[in-house]
C-alpha positions, 0 to 999 in steps of 0.5 A: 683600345685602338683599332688597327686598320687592315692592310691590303695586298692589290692585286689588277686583273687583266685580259688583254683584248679589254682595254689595259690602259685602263690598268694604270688608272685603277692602281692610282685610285684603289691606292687613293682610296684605301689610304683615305679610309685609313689603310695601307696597301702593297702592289706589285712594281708596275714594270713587273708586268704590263702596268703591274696587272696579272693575265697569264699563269706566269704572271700569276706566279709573279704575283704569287711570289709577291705576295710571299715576299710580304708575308706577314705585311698584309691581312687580306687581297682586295682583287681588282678588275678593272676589265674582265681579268683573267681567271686563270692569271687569278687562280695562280696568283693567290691560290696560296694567299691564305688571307681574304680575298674580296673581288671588286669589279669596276663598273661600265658607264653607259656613254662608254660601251664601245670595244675600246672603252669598255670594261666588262668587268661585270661578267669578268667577275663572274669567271673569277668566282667560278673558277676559284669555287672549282679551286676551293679558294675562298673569297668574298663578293659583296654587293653590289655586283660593280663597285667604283672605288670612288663611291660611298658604297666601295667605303661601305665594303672596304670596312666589312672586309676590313672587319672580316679580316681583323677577325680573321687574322686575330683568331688564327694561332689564338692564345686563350688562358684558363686562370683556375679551374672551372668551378664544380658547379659550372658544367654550363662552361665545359670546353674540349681544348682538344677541339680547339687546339684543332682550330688553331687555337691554344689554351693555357691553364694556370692554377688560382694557388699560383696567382694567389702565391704571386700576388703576395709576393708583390710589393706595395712599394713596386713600379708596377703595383703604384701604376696598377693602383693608380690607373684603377682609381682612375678607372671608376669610384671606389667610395667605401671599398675597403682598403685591403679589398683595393690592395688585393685587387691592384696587386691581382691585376699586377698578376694578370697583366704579367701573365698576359704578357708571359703566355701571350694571351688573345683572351683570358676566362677567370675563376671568380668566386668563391676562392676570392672571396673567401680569402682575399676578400673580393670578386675581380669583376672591375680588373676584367672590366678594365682589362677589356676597356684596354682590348684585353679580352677577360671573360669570368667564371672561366668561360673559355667558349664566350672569351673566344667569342668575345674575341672575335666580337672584339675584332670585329667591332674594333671596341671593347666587348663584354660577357653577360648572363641571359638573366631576366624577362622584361616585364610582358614584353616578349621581344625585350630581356635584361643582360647582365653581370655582376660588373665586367662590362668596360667603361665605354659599354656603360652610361656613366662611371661604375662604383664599386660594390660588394658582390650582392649575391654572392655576400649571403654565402660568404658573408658582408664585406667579403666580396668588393670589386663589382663594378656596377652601373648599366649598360648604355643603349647601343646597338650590339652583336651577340654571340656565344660558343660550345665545342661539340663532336670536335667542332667550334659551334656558334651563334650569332646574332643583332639587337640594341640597348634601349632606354628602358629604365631598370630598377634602382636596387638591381645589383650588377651592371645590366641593360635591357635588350631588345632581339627581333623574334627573341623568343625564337632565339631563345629557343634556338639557343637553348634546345642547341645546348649554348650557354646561359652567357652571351657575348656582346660588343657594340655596332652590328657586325653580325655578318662580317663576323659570321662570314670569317668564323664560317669561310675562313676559319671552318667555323659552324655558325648559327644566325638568331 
């Protein structure tokens, strides 16, 4: 998958007995920074007002009009001060934003302090923030408190807002599809789709005997299908899969990919056993994989609440997420445990090329051979963000929280694809989630984005958030 760099709205602050030249100086580098770190910016015409900046209420409303011209064009407003600002301008300007807001206020020099030189931007920035708290306008303010576009620190800020908004953006009038219903036994995955409907996410249920229907109907012969089979034996090794086992997996992800597309789908959560295995003879594990290697977030077991976590981890962390099982201890060591799954986990989470197996487990139920598609290997060390999500009461809970893969060896004959975890305090967290009624998975993607992720679930998006 690619990621795709925010674009940025600017917007200048000014108060007109603060030096303004200063205005024309800052539109220049904020523009040069941002397009070296990879984004896109819109500003205002500087003739619009004096340099472009906003002061007044009337000038606000100028820039508000801005910024509803570009609607659509922009993911969130970088506020900028280059002096004081006027918080009163700010309020009018982007009362009706409704994206992300980070205040950036420059930062005096020592050597210039005189009234002509002088910023004051740093107690400025603290006039904007009361004033858009006592308006209910959400925003972002990150330290430290100044913050010169030309330092490493502005780069460091400008990627947690970058991420912040990504999430932001991709959550909002998200899609998620329930392909089969939830299986009986699993009451650990029940949602209330009303719940999330309430949070401007839509979800779509497809019934299994309508995939399997179409999946028949596709024909070996078709474009789509010899693409689908051959991007699959790219993807990891088949050695020994059974041949109608590979056909029924290439013509189900034919099917898949189709319904993506059909119901434009964010984020889709499979029901994986046992229909599959005991009439098509596989367990879908590596199509998830391969569709979250490609961005397309696929959860098993029709866990709804851990494909939207996993689509705001995915967002966050531009870079493929996954869905585990809290699964085993490891050994005596209270702070480390071994996440696992039978092999959903994309490529790139993972220390080397999968294999295709049988799904070990499952195969004493349904029988030997009955049960090919895991894909199987471990997961590489890495740091990573987890999370997990219920519906309660008619509202989204999550948690979030940080650890890493270590190198801790797993034995040979473990089945599935699984990596040891090492979580600060995991014992604590295992409390808190388990007495808070989450569920046995967990969601991870790679890096610790941790806090922009949590800042656009609970400032943005009304989100309830536990940190673990």
């Amino acid at each position: 998958m690619s990621k795709q760099s925010s674009t940025f709205a600017l917007f200048f602050g000014n108060r007109g007995f603060f030096p303004a030249s200063l205005q024309k100086s800052a539109r220049r580098e904020m523009a040069d920074a941002l397009q070296k770190l990879g984004h896109r910016t819109l500003m205002m015409d500087a003739r619009a007002t004096r340099y472009g900046a906003v002061e007044t209420p009337a000038e606000g409303e100028k820039f508000a009009a801005f910024l509803a011209d570009h609607r659509g064009e922009f993911d969130g407003v970088i506020l900028c001060l280059p002096n004081f600002g006027d918080e009163n301008g700010a309020v009018a300007a982007l009362r009706d934003a409704d994206v992300p807001i980070l205040i950036q206020a420059y930062p005096d020099e020592l050597n210039r302090m005189a009234p002509a030189t002088r910023r004051d931007a740093f107690c400025g920035k603290f006039s904007i923030m009361d004033v858009f708290c006592q308006n209910d306008i959400p925003f972002t303010a990150l330290t430290p408190h100044t913050v010169h576009p030309k330092s490493q620190t502005f780069a460091d800020s400008v990627d947690y807002f970058d991420r912040l908004c990504r999430v932001v953006g991709g959550m909002r009038r998200m899609t998620v599809g329930a392909i089969g219903a939830r299986t009986t036994a699993f009451k650990t995955v029940r949602i209330d789709e009303i719940a999330l409907q309430h949070h401007d996410i839509t979800m779509e249920t497809l019934d299994l005997s309508e995939v399997f229907k179409r999946m028949r109907d596709v024909k070996t012969t078709a474009p789509a299908y010899r693409d689908k089979a051959r991007k699959l034996k790219a993807y990891t090794d088949w050695k020994g899969t059974p041949a109608q086992a590979f056909n029924n997996l290439a013509r189900l992800g034919v099917i898949l990919d189709e319904i993506v597309i059909e119901y434009k789908l964010d984020a889709l959560a499979l029901r994986c056993w046992v229909e599959m295995q005991k009439q098509l003879g596989i367990s879908p594990c590596v199509l998830l994989s391969e569709m979250n290697e490609r961005g397309i977030v696929a959860a098993c077991e029709v866990d709804i609440g851990n494909a939207v976590t996993m689509r705001g981890l995915q967002l966050a962390a531009g870079a493929p997420a996954t869905c585990l099982d809290w699964n085993n201890n490891y050994g005596d060591d209270d702070e480390k445990c071994i996440l696992f799954h039978c092999g959903p986990v994309p490529q790139s989470l993972m220390t080397e090329r999968g294999r295709i197996t049988e799904h070990a487990i499952l195969a004493n139920a349904v029988g030997k051979g009955c049960s090919f598609g895991c894909n199987t290997g471990r997961i590489a060390p890495n740091p990573f963000t987890f999370g997990s999500m219920l519906t309660e009461a008619g509202e989204l809970n999550f948690y979030l929280g940080q650890g890493r893969f270590t190198e801790d060896p797993i034995p040979e004959d473990y089945f599935g694809c699984a990596g040891v975890a090492e979580i600060p305090n995991l014992q604590h967290t295992l409390q808190t989630i388990g007495y808070a009624g989450f569920r046995h998975h967990v969601s991870v993607a790679p890096g610790h984005v941790m806090e922009p992720t949590a800042e656009a679930f609970c400032k943005y998006l009304g989100y309830d958030v536990t940190i673990v």
